[in-house]
C-alpha positions as CSV (number, residue, x, y, z in Angstrom):
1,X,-52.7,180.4,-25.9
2,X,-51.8,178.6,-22.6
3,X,-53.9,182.2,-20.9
4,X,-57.2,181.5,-23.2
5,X,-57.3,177.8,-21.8
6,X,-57.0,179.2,-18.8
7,X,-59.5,181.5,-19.2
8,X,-62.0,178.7,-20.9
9,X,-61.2,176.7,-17.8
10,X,-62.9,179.0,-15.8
11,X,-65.7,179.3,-18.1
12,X,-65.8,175.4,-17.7
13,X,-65.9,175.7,-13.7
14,X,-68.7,178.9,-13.7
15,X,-70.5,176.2,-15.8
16,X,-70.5,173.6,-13.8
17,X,-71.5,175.6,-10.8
18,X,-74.4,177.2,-12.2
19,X,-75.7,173.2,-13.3
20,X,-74.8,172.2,-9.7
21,X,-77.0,175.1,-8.4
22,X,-79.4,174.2,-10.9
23,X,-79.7,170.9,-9.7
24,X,-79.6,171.8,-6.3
25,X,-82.9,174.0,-6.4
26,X,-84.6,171.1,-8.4
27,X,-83.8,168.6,-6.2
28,X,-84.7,170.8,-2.5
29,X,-87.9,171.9,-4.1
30,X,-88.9,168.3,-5.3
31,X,-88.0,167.1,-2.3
32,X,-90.0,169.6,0.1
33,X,-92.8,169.2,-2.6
34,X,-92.6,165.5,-2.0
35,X,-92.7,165.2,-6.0
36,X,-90.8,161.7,-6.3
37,X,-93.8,160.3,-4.5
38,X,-95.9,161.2,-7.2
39,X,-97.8,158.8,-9.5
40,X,-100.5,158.6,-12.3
41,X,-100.4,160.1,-16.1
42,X,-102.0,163.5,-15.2
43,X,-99.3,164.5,-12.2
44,X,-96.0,163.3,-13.7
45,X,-96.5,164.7,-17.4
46,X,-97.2,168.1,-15.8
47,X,-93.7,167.7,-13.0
48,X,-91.9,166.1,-16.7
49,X,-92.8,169.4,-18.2
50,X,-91.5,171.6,-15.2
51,X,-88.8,169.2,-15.1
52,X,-87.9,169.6,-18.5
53,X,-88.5,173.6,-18.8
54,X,-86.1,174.1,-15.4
55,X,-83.5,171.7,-17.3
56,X,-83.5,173.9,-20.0
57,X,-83.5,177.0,-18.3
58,X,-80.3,175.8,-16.6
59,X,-78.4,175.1,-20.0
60,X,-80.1,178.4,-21.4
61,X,-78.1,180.1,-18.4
62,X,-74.8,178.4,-19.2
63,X,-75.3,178.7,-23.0
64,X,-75.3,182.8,-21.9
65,X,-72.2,182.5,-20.0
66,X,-70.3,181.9,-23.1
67,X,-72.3,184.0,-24.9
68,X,-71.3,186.7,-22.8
69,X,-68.0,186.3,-23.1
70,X,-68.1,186.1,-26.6
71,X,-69.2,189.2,-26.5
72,X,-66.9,191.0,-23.9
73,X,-63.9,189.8,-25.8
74,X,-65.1,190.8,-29.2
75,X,-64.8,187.6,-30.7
76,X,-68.3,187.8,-32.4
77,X,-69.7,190.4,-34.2
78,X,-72.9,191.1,-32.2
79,X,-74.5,189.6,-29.7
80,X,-76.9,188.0,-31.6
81,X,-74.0,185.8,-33.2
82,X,-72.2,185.5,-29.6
83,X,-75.5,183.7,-28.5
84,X,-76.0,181.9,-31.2
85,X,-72.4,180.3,-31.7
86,X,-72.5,179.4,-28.0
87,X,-75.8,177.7,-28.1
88,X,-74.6,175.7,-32.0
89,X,-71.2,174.8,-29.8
90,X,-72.5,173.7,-26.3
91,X,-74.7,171.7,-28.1
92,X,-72.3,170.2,-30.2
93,X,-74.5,171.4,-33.4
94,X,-71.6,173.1,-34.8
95,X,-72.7,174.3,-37.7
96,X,-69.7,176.3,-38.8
97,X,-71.1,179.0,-39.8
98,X,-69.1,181.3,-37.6
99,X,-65.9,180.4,-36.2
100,X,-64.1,182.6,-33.7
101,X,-60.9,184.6,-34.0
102,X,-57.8,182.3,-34.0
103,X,-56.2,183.0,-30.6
104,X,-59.5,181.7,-28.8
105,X,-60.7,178.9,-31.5
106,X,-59.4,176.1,-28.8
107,X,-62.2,177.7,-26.3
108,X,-65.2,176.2,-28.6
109,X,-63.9,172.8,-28.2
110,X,-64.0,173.1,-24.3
111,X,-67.5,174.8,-24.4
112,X,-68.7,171.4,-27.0
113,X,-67.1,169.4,-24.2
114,X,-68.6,171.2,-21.3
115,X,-72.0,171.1,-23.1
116,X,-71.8,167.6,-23.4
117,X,-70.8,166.8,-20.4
118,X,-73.9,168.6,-18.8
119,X,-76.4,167.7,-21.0
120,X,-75.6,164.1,-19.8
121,X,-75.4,164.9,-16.3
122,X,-79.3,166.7,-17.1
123,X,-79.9,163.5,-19.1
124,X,-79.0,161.2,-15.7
125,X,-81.5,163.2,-13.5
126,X,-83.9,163.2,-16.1
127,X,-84.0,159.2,-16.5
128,X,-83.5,159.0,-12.8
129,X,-86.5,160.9,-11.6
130,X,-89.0,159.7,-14.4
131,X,-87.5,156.2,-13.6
132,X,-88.8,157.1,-10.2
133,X,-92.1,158.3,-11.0
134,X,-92.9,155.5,-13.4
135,X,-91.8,153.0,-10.6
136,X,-94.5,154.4,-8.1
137,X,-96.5,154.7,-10.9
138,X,-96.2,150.5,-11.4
139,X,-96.3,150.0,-7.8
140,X,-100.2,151.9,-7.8
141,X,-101.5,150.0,-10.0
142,X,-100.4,146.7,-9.1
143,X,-101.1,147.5,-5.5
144,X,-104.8,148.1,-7.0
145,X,-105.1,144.9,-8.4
146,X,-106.2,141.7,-6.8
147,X,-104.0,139.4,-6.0
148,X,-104.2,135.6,-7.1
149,X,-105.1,132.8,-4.8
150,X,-101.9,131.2,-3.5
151,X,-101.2,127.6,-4.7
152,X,-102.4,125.1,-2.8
153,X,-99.5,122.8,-1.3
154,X,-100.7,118.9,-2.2
C-alpha cells in the first residue's frame, strides 16, 4: 500500500507541475500581449474565452496523466474507462460507477484532492485576472465621464 501512495504522490507532483507550466505560459504570453491592460465588453469576453479554453486544456492534460496510468497499470478495463474515471474523480463527480482494483483504491482519493486543489488554484487566476479586466474596465468609463463641479467653500 505504503508503494501506491508513493506512486500517487508522484502523480500528485507531475500534476502540479504541468498546472504550474500551464500557468506559466498564460501568464508570459498575457503579459507580452499586454492583455491585463485590456478593457471594454468586446476584448475581454473574447481573452475570458481563451482564458477559459487554456484553463481547461491544462486540467484536460492532468485529467490524462491519471488516465494514463490507469491504463499502464491495468486498473481499468480500456482506456475509454481510464479517462473517464480520471476525469469523474479529479472533478470530484464520482459517480461510482467504476471503482479501481483494491491495492490502488487509496490513489482516487489523492487524484479528488489534487483535482480540487487545482481547480481552485485555476479558479484564483480566473477571478484575479477578470477582477483585473473589469477594474480597467470601470476605470474607462469613469475616466470618460465628466466630472462634477467641486463644492464651493462658503
Amino acid at each position: 500500500m505504503l508503494t501506491h501512495l508513493l506512486i500517487a504522490g508522484g502523480l500528485v507532483v507531475v500534476t502540479v507541475a504541468i498546472h504550474a507550466v500551464g500557468f506559466s505560459a498564460l501568464l508570459h504570453v498575457m503579459m507580452r500581449s499586454h492583455a491585463l491592460a485590456t478593457s471594454g465588453f468586446r476584448p475581454v469576453t473574447r481573452l475570458v474565452i481563451g482564458l477559459t479554453c487554456w484553463l481547461i486544456l491544462v486540467h484536460l492534460a492532468e485529467i490524462s496523466v491519471w488516465g494514463l496510468f490507469y491504463i499502464w497499470q491495468g486498473c481499468l478495463p480500456d482506456a475509454e474507462s481510464a479517462f473517464y474515471f480520471s476525469g469523474v474523480t479529479y472533478t470530484t463527480v464520482g459517480y461510482a460507477d467504476l471503482i479501481l482494483p483494491k491495492p490502488w483504491r487509496m490513489v482516487a482519493p489523492l487524484e479528488a484532492l489534487t483535482g480540487i486543489l487545482m481547480c481552485g488554484l485555476s479558479t484564483g487566476l480566473f477571478f484575479a485576472v477578470v477582477s483585473r479586466w473589469i477594474s480597467n474596465w470601470i476605470q474607462g468609463k469613469t475616466a470618460l465621464e465628466p466630472h462634477s463641479a467641486a463644492p464651493m467653500n462658503k
